[in-house]
LUMVEXMI-908885 format. One record per atom (N, C-alpha, C, O, CB): atom name; z, y, x; residue number from 1; chain. Coordinates in Angstrom, 2 decimals. Each point is the difference from the previous one (the first is absolute). Glycine has a CB too. Layout:
# residues N
ATOM  atome        w        v        u  num  chaine
ATOM     CA        Z        Y        X  NUM       A
...
//
This chain:
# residues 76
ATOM  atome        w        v        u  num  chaine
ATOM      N     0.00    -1.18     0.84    1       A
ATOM     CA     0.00     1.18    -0.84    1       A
ATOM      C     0.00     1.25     0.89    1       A
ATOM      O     0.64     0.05     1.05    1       A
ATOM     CB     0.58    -1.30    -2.90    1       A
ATOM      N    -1.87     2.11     1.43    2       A
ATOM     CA    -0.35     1.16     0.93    2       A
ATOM      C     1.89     0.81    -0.19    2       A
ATOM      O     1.05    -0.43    -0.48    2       A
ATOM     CB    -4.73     0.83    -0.14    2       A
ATOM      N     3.29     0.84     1.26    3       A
ATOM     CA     1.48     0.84     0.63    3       A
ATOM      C    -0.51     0.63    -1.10    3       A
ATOM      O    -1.16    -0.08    -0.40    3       A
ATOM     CB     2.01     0.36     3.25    3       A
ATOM      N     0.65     0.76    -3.63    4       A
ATOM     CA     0.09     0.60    -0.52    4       A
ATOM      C    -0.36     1.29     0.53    4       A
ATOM      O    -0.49     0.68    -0.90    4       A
ATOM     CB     1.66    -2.26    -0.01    4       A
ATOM      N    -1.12     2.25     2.12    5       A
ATOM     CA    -0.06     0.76     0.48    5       A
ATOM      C    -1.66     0.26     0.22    5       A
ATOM      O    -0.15     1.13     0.46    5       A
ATOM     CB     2.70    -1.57     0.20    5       A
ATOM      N    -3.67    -0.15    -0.83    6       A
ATOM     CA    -1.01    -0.13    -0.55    6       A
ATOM      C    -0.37     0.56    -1.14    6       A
ATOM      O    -1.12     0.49    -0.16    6       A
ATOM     CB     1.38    -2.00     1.25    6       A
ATOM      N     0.48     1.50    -1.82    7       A
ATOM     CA    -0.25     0.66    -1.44    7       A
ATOM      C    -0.08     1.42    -0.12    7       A
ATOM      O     0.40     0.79     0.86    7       A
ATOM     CB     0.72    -2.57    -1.68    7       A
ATOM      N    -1.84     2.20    -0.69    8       A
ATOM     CA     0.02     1.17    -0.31    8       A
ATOM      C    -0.01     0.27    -1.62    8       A
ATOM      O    -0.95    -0.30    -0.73    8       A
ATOM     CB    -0.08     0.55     3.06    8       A
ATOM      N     2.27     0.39    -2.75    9       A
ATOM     CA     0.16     0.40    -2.07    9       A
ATOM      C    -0.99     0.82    -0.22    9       A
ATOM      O    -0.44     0.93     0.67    9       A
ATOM     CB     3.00    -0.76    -1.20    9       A
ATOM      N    -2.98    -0.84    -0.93   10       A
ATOM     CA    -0.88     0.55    -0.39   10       A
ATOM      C     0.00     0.25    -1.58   10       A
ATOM      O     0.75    -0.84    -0.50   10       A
ATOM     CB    -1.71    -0.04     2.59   10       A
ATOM      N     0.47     1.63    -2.95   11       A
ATOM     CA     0.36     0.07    -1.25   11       A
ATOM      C    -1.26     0.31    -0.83   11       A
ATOM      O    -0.86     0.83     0.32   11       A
ATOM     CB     3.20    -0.19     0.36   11       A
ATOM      N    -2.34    -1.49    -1.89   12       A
ATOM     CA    -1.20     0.16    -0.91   12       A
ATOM      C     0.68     1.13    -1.08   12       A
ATOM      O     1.18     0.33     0.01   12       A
ATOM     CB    -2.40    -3.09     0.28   12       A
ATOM      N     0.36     3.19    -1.06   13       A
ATOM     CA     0.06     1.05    -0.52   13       A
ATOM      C    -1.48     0.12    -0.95   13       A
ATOM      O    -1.04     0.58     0.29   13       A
ATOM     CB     2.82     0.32     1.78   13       A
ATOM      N    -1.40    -1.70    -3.29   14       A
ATOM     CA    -1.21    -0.02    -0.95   14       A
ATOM      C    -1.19    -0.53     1.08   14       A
ATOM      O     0.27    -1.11     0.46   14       A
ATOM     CB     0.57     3.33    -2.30   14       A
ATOM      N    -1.92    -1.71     2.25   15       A
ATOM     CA    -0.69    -0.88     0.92   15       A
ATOM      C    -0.03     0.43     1.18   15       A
ATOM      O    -0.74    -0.60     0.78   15       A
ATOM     CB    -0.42    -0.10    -2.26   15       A
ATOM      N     2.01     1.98     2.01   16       A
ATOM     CA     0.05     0.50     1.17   16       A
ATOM      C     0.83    -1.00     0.57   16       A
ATOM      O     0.77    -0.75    -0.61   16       A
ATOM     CB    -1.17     3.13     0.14   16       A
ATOM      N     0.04    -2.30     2.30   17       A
ATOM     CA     1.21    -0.51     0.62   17       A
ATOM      C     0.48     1.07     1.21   17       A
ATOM      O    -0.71     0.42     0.90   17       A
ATOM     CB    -0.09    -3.02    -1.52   17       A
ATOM      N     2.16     2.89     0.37   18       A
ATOM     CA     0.23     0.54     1.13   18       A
ATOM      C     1.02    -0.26     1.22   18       A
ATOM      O     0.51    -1.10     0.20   18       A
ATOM     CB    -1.38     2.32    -1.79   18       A
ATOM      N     1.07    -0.17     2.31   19       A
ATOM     CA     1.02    -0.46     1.55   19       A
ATOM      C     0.90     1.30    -0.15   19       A
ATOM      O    -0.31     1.19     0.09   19       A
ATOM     CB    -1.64    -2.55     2.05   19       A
ATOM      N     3.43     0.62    -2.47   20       A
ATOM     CA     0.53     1.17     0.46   20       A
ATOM      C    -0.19     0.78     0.72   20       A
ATOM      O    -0.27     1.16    -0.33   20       A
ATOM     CB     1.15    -1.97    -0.14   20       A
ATOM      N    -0.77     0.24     2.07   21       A
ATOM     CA     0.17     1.12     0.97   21       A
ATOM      C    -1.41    -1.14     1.44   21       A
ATOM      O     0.13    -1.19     0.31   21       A
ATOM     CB     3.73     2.63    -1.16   21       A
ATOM      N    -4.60    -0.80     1.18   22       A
ATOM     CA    -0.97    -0.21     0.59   22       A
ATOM      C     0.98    -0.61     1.52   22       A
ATOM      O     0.90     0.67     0.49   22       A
ATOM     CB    -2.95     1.35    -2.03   22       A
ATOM      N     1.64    -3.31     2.05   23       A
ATOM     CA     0.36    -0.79     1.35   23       A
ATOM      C    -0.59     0.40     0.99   23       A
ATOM      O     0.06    -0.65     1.04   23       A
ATOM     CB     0.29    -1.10    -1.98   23       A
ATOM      N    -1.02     2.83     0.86   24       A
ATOM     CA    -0.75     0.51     1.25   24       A
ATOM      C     0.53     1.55     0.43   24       A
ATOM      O     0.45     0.47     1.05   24       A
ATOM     CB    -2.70    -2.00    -1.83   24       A
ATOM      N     1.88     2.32    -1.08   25       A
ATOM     CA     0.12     1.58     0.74   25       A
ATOM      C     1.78     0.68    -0.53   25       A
ATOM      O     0.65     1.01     0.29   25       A
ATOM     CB    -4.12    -0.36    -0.65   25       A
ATOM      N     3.70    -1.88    -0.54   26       A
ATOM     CA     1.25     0.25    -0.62   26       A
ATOM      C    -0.46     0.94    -1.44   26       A
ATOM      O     0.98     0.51    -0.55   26       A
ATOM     CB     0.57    -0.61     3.17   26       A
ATOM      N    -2.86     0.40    -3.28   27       A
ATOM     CA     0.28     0.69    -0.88   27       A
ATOM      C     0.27    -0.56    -1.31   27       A
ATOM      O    -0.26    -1.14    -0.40   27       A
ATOM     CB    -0.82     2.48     1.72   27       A
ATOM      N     1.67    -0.32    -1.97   28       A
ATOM     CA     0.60    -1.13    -1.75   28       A
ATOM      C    -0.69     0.07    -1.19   28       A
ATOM      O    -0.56     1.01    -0.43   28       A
ATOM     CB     2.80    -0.64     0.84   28       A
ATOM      N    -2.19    -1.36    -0.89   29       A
ATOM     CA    -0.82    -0.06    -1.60   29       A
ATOM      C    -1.56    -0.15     0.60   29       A
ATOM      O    -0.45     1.10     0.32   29       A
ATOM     CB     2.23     0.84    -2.13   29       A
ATOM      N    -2.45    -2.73     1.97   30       A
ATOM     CA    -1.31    -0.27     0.30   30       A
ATOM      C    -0.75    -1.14    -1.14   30       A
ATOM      O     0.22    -1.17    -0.34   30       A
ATOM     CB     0.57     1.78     3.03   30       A
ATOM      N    -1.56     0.22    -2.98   31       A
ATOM     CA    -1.34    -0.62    -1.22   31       A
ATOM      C    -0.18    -0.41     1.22   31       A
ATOM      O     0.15     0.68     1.01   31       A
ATOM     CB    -1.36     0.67    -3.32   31       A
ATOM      N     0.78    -2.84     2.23   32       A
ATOM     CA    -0.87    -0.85     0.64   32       A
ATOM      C    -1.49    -0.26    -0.69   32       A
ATOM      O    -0.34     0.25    -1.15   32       A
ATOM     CB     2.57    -1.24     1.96   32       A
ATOM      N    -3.09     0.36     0.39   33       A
ATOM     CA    -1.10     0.22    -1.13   33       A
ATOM      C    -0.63    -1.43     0.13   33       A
ATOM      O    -1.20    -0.24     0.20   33       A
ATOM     CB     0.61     3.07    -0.02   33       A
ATOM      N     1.62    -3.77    -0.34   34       A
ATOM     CA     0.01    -1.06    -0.41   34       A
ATOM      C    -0.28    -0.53    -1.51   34       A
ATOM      O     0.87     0.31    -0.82   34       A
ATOM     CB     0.39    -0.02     2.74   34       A
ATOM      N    -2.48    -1.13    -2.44   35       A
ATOM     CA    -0.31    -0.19    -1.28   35       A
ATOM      C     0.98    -1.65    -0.67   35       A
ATOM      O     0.23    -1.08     0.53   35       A
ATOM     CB    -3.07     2.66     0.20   35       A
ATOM      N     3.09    -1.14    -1.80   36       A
ATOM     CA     0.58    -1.27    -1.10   36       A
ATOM      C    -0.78    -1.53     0.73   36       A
ATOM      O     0.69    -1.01    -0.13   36       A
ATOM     CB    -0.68     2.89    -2.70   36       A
ATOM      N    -1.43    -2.05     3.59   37       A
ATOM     CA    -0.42    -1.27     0.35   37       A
ATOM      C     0.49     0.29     1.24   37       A
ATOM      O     0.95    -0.73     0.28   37       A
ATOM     CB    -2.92    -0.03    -1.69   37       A
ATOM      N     1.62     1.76     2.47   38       A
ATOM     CA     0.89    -0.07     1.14   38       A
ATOM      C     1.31    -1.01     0.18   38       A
ATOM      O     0.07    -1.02     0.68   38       A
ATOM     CB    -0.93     3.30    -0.79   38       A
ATOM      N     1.98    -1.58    -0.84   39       A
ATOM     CA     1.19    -0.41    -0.08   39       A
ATOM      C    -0.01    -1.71    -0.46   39       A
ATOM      O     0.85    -0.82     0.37   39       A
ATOM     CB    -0.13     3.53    -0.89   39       A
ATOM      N    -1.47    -2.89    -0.04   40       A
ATOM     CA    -0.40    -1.66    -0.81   40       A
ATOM      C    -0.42    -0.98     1.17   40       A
ATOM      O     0.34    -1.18     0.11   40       A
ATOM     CB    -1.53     2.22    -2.54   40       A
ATOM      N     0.22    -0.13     3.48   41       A
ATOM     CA    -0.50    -0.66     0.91   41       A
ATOM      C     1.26    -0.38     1.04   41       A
ATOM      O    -0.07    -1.08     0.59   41       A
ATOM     CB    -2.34     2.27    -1.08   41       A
ATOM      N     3.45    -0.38     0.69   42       A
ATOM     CA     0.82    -0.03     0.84   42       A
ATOM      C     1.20    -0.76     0.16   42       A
ATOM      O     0.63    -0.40     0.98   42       A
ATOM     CB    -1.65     2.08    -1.08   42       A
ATOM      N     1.20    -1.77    -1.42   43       A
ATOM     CA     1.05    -1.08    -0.72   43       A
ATOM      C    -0.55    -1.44     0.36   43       A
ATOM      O     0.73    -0.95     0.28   43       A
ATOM     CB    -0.13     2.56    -2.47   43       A
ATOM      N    -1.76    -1.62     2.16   44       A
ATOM     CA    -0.85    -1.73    -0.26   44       A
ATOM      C     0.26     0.15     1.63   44       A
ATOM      O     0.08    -1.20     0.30   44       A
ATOM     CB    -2.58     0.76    -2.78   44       A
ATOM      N     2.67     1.17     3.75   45       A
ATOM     CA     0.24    -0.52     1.22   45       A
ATOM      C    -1.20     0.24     0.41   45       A
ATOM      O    -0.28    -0.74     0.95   45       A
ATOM     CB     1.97    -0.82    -1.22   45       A
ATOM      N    -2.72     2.44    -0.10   46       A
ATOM     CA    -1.22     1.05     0.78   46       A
ATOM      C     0.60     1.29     0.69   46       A
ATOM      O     0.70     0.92    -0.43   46       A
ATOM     CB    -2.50    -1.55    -1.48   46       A
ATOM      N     1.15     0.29     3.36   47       A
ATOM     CA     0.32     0.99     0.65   47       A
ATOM      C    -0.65     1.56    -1.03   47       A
ATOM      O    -1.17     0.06    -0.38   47       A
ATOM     CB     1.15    -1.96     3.00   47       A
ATOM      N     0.54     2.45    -2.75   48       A
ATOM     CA    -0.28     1.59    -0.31   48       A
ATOM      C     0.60     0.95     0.78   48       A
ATOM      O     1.01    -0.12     0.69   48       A
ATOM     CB    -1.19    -0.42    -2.77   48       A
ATOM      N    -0.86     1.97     1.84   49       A
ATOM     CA    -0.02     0.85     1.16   49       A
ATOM      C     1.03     1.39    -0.55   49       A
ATOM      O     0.02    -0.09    -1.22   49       A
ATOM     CB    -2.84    -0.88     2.21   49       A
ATOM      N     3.30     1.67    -0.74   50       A
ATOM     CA     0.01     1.44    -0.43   50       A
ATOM      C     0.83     0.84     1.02   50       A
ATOM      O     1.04    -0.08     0.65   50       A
ATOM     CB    -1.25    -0.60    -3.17   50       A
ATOM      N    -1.16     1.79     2.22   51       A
ATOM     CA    -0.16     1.22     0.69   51       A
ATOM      C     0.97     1.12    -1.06   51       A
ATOM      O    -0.08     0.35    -1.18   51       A
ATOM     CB    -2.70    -1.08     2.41   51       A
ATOM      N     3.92     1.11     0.20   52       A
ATOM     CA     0.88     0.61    -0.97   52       A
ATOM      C    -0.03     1.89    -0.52   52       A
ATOM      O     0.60     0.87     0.63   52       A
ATOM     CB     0.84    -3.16     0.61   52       A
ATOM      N    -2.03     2.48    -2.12   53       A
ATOM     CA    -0.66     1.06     0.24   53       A
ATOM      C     1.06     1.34     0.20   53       A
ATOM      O    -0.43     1.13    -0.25   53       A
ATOM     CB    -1.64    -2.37    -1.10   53       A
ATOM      N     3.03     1.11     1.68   54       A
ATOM     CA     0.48     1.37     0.56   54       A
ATOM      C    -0.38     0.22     1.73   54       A
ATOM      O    -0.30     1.09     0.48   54       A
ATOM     CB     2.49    -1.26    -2.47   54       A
ATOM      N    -2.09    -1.35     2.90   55       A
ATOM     CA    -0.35    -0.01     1.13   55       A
ATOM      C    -0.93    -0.63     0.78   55       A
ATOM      O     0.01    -0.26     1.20   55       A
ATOM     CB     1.64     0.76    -1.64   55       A
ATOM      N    -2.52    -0.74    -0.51   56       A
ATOM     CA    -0.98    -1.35     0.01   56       A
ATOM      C     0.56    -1.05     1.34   56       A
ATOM      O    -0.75    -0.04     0.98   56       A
ATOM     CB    -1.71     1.66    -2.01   56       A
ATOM      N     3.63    -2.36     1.04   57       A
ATOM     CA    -0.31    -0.77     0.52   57       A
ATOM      C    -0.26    -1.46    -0.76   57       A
ATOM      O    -0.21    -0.02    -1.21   57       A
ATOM     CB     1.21     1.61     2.82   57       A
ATOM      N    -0.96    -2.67    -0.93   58       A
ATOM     CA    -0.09    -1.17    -0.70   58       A
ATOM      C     0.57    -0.78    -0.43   58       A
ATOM      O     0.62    -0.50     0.94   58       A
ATOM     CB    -1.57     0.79    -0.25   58       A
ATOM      N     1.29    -0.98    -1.88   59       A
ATOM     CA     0.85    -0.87    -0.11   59       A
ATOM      C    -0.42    -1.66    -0.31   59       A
ATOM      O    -0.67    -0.39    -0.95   59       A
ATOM     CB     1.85     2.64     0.34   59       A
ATOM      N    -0.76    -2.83     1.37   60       A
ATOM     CA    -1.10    -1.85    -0.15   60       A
ATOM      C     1.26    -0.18    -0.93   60       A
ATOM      O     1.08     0.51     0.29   60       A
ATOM     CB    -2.67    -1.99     2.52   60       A
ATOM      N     1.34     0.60    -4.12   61       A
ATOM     CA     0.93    -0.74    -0.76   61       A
ATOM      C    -0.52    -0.87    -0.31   61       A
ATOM      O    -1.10    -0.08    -0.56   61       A
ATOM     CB     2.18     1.40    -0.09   61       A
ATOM      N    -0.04    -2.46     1.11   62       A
ATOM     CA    -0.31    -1.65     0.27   62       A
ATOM      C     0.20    -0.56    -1.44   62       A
ATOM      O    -0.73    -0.93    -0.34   62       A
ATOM     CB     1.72     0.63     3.02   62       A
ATOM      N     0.13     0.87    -3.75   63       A
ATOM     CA     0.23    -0.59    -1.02   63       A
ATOM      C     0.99     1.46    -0.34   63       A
ATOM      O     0.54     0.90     0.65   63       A
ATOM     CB    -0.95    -4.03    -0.16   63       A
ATOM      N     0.22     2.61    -2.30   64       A
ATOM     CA     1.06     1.01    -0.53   64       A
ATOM      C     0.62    -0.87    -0.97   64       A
ATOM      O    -0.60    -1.02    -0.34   64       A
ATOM     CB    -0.58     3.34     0.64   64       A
ATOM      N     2.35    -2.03    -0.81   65       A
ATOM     CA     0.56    -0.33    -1.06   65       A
ATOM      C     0.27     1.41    -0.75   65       A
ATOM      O    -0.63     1.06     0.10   65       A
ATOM     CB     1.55    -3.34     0.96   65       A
ATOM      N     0.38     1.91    -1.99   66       A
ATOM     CA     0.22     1.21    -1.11   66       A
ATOM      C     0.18     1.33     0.22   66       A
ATOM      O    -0.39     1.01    -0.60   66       A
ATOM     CB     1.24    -2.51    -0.33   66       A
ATOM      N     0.18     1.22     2.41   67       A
ATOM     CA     0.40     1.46     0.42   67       A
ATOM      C    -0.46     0.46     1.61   67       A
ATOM      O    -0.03     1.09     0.56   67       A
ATOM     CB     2.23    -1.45    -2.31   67       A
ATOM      N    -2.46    -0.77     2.11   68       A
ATOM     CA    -0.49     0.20     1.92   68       A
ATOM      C    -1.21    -0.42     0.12   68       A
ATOM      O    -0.34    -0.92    -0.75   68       A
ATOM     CB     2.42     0.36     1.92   68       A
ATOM      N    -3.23     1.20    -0.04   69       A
ATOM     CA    -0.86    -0.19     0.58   69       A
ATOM      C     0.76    -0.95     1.57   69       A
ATOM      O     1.04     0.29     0.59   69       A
ATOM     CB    -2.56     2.10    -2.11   69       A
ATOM      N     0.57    -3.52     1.84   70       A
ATOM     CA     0.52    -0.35     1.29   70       A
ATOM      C    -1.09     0.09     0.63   70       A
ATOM      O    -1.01    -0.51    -0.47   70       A
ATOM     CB     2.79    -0.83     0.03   70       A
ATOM      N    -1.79     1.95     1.54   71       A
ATOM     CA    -0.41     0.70     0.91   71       A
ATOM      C    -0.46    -0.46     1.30   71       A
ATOM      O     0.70    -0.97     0.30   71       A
ATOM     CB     0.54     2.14    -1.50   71       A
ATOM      N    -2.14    -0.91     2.17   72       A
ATOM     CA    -0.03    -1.00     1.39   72       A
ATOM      C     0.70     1.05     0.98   72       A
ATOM      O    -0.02    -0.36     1.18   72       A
ATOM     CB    -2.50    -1.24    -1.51   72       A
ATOM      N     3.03     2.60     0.13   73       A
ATOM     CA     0.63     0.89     0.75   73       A
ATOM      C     1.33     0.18    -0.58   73       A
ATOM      O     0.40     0.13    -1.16   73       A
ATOM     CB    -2.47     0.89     1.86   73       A
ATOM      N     2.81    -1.04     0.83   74       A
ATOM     CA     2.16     0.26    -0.87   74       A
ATOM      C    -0.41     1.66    -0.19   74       A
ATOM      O    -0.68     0.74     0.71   74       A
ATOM     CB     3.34    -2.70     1.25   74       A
ATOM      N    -1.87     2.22    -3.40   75       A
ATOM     CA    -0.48     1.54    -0.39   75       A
ATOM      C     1.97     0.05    -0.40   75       A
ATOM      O     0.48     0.87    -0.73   75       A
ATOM     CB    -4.13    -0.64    -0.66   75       A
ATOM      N     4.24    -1.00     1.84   76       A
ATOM     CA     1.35     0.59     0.11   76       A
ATOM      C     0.82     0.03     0.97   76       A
ATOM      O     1.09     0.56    -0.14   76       A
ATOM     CB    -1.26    -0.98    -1.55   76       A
//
């Protein structure tokens, strides 16, 4: 089982998903521009990509469940 420290919270919101506080530039409340199949793809254990748009950097997510993205980078 992967490290917790890998992970990153995330929150749906009718069909938005967002990030509290960004693992890269630290900023808060971020619309992601991640789509409803994105998130579907990510759950089933497809790598998915997202570009975080306050700092464009990258984020690889190996799998998600309800509340965490897991991640190939420790983002804690």
């Amino acid at each position: 089982m992967s490290s917790f420290r890998y992970t990153w919270p995330y929150e749906r919101m009718m069909k938005d998903i967002y990030i509290q506080q960004c693992p890269y530039c630290g900023k808060e409340n971020i619309l992601t521009n991640l789509k409803e199949e994105d998130l579907q793809n990510a759950k089933e254990g497809f790598r998915t990509y997202l570009i975080m748009p306050c700092c464009h950097s990258k984020m690889t997510i190996l799998k998600a469940d309800e509340d965490y993205f897991w991640t190939t980078e420790q983002l804690r």
